[in-house]
N, C-alpha and C positions, 0 to 999 in steps of 0.2 A: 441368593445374590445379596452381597453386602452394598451396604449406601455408605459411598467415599464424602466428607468432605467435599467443595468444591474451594471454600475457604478455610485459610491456616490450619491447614491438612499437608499429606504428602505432596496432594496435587501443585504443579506449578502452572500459572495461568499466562505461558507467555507472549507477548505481543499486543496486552494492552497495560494501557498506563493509568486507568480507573476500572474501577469494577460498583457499578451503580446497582444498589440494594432494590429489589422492587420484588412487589407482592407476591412473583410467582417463585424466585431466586435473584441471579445476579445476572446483569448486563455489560459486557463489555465494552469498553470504548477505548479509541487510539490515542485521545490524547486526554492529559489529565484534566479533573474538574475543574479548576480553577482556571482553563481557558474560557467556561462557557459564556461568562455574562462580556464575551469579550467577541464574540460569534457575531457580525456586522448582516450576515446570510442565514436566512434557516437554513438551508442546503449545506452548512458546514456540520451543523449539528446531526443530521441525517447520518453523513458522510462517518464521521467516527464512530457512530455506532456498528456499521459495516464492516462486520470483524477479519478484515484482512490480513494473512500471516497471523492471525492468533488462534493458540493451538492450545490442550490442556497435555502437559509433559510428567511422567511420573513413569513407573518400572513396577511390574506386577508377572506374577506365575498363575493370574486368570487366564483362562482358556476362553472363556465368555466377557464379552463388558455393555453396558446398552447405556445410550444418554439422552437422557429427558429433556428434551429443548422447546421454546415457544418463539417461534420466527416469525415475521413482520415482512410481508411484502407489499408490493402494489399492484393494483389493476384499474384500465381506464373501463367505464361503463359500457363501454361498445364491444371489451373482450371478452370473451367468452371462458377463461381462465387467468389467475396471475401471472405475471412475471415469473418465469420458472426462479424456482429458491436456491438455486445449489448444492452443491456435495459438502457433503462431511467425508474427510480420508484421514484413513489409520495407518500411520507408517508404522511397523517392527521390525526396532537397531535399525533404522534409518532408510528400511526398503518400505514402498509402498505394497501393502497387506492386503487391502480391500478400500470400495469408496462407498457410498450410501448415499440416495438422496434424500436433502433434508424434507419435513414434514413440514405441509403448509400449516401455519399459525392465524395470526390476525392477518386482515388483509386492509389494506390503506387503498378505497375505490376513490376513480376521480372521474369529474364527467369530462373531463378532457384536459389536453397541456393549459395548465395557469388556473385550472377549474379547482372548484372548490372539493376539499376533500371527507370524508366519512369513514369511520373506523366498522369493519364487519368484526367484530372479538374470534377469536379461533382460542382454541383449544392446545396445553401442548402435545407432543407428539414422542415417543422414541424410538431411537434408530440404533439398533443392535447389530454387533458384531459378533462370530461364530467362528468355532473351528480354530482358533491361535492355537500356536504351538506351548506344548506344556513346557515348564521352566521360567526363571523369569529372566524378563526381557525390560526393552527403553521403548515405551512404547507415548507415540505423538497423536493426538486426535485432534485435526485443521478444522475448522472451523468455515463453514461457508465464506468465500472472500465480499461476495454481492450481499446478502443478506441479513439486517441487525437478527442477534439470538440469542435470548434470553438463558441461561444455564439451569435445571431447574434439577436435576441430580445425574450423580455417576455412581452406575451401580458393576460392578463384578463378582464371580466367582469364585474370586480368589484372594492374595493378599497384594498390599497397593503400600510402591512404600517410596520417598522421594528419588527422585534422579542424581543420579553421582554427575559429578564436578567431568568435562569432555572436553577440556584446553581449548573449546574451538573460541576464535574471533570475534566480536560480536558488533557488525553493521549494522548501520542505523540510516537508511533511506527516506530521502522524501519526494514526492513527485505526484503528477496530476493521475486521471484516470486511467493514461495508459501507463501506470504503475500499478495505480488500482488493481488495472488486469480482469474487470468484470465480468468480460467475455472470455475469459483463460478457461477450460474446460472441469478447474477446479483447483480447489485454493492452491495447492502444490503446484500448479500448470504457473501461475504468474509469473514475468520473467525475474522479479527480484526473487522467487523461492529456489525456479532453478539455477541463479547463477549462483546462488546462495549454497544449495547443493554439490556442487559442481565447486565450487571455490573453498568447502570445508569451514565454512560459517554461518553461524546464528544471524538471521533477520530480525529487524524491527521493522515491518513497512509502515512509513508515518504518511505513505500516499492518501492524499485526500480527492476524488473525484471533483473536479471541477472545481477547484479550489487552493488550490497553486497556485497564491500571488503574492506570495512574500511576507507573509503576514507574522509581525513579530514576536506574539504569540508560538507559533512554531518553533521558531527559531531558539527563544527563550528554553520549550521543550526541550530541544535538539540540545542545545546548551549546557541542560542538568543532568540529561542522561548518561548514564556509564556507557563509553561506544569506544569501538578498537578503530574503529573505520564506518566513514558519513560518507555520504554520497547525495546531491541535489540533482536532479533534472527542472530544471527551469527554461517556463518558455510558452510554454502551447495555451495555457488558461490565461497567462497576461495577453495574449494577441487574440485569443478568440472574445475575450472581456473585452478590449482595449482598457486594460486596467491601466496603463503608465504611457508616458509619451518620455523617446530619446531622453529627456532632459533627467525626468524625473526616475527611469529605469535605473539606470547605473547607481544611484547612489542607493537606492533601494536594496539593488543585490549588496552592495559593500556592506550598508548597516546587518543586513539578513549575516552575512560572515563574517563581521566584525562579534557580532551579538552569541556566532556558534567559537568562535575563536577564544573569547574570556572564558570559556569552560576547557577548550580544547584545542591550545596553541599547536600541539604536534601531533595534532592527530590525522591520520591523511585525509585528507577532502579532497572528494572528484568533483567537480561542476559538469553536470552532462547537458548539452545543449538542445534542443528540438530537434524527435527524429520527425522525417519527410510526413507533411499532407501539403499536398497541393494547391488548395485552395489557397490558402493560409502563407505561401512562399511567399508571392511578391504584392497579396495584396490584405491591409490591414482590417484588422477586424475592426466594430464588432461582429461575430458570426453567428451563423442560425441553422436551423434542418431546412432545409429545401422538401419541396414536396415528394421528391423520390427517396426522399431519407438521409441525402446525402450531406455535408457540411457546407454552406455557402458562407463566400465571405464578404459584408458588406457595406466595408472603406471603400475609400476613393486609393488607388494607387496614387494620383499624384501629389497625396498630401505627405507621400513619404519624406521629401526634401524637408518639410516643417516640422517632423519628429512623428511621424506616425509609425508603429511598431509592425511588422510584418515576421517572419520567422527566418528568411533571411538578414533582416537589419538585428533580429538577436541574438544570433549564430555570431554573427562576427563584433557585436558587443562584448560578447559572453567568451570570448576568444582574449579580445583586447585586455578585456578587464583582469582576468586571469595571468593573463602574460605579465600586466603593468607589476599586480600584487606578489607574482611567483618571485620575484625581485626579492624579496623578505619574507618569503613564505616558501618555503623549500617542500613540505608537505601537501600543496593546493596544486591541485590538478586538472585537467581539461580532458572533455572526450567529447568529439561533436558528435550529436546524436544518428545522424547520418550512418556511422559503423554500426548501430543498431538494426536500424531498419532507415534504407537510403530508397531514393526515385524509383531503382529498380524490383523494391518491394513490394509498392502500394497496391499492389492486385492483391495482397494480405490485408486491406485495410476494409472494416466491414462497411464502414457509410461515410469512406472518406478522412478518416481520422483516427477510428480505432480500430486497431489490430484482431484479428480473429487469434482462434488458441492455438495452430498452430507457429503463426508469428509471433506472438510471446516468447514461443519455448524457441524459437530461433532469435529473439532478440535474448535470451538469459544464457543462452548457448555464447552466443559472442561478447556479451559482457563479460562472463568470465572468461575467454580467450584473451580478452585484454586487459582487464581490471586484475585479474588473478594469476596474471603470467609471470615469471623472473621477470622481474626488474617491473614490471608494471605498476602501478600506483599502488594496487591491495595485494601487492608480491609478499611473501613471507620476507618478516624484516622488517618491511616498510612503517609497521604500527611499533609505535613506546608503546610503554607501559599505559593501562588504561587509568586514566583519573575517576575520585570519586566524586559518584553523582551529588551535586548541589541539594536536590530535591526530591525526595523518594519515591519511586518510581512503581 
């Protein structure tokens, strides 16, 4: 077995936008360093390291590969295990090959929600693949979507040598948890990897769990990136926060696309609006777990008149605003999230909010039914030429 490279080797490490050096190898994160000292929540910082849609891509005639990983979960003191760590899955030429589960690493114990936390150190772990077919091939290895993972080597039996140039598209999403997709059955299961498959484009999920509130930061990200097609879901972490009230939403979102607009006047942009939780419809956050698990919400409904945000008063903000700017923006587009996953879903929702894995894969299923149709927003045609990234990514 040969030791590849992880950096400026053949390997491409796509889907994150830093790669933080540490004593065991390298770390991926989703958004670049120079957000960090800009992080108002620990919980943002967690969140990027959460290698979602990041994959290591390269083309090899190994029949064998294994990779060295050190994963970081959590466990509350009363469980009896961690938090399950995820899959690692091997696509080859673009079919799903085999999946792995990852190997537990350190584990982050808490003696309870908001309790203080202690580092158990683990060990890393590798998880080998067997049996590929001889010749070489494009082969993708995803990366746990739920769980940060340290890179610590890639070893084969073969030869490893960069990935050729594949015309495809290259979207650039951003959206709360249920973009995330943590409960997606594995990293490929989330619904922006399958509309992403399904549509014949490269993801960037820039989804941050719980953390979807406009934050210009992002935006800036969004901004310098090289992208054919952007996509926002905005909606469900402003009302379960009550991060913004009517006055101060709207111009929130405009700065957010005015800020992705100076990088990428023509580039198509969708605004996807809040798909269905119940709770959350018509009565404003902020919102909490209920003791059955489930989401409760708990505004006052009649503070709606005075600018309190619910998910129906953002639906038809996010509609309004869209419509006013489509005026001079030919490229800006609207999908309410509803054609996602609508009222008649939510028996797909696991605690009221987030979707289980098979509602994922039926919400990346109708994205691209509609995002990826003739004439639809990410219809072939729809994307110029892509501009160069401001900032290296």
């Amino acid at each position: 077995m040969r030791t590849i490279p992880l950096v400026d080797g053949p390997v491409e490490l796509r889907g994150a936008l830093d790669l933080e050096r540490t004593p065991t190898g390298v770390l991926p994160r989703r958004l670049p360093a120079w957000t960090k000292e800009q992080y108002q929540d620990p919980s943002m910082d967690g969140v990027t390291m959460m290698p979602g849609g990041v994959r290591l891509v390269f083309r090899t005639d190994a029949c064998e590969l294994e990779l060295e990983v050190l994963t970081c979960t959590g466990q509350l003191e009363s469980d009896e295990a961690p938090r399950p760590i995820g899959m690692l899955e091997l696509l080859v030429d673009g079919v799903l090959a085999d999946r792995r589960q990852a190997p537990v690493g350190h584990v982050m114990r808490r003696a309870g929600p908001g309790g203080e936390q202690r580092l158990v150190p683990g060990e890393p772990g590798v998880v080998r693949f067997t049996g590929l077919r001889s010749g070489m091939k494009h082969v993708e290895l995803w990366l746990p979507q739920q769980t940060p993972t340290e890179l610590v080597a890639l070893r084969v039996d073969g030869e490893v040598r960069a990935p050729l140039p594949d015309g495809r598209r290259r979207w650039v999403h951003h959206g709360s948890s249920i973009s995330h997709c943590v409960e997606a059955e594995g990293p490929t299961g989330t619904w922006p990897a399958v509309a992403a498959a399904l549509g014949g484009v490269e993801t960037i999920n820039l989804s941050l769990a719980g953390n979807s509130v406009l934050d210009p930061y992002v935006a800036r990200t969004i901004r310098d990136l090289p992208a054919d097609l952007i996509s926002l879901k905005v909606g469900i972490n402003i009302v379960a926060l009550a991060a913004f009230r009517l006055r101060t939403f709207a111009p929130a979102v405009h700065g957010f696309l005015d800020t992705i607009r100076d990088g990428h006047p023509d580039t198509p942009l969708l605004v996807v609006s809040p798909v269905s939780c119940p709770a959350l419809e018509h009565t404003p956050g902020p919102a909490t777990t209920g003791r059955d698990g489930g989401i409760v919400a708990l505004g006052d409904p009649d503070d709606v008149d005075t600018g309190a945000l619910t998910l129906a008063v953002v639906r038809d903000e996010l509609a309004r605003l869209v419509a006013a700017r489509g005026a001079h923006d030919p490229h800006l587009h609207h999908l309410d999230g509803r054609e996602l996953l609508g009222p008649d879903d939510v028996g797909g929702l696991t605690d009221g909010l987030h979707p289980d894995a098979a509602a994922y894969r039926r919400m990346g299923k109708r994205f691209a039914a509609v995002a990826f149709a003739d004439g639809g927003p990410f219809g072939r045609g729809a994307a110029p030429r892509r501009p160069t990234a401001r900032r290296s990514a």
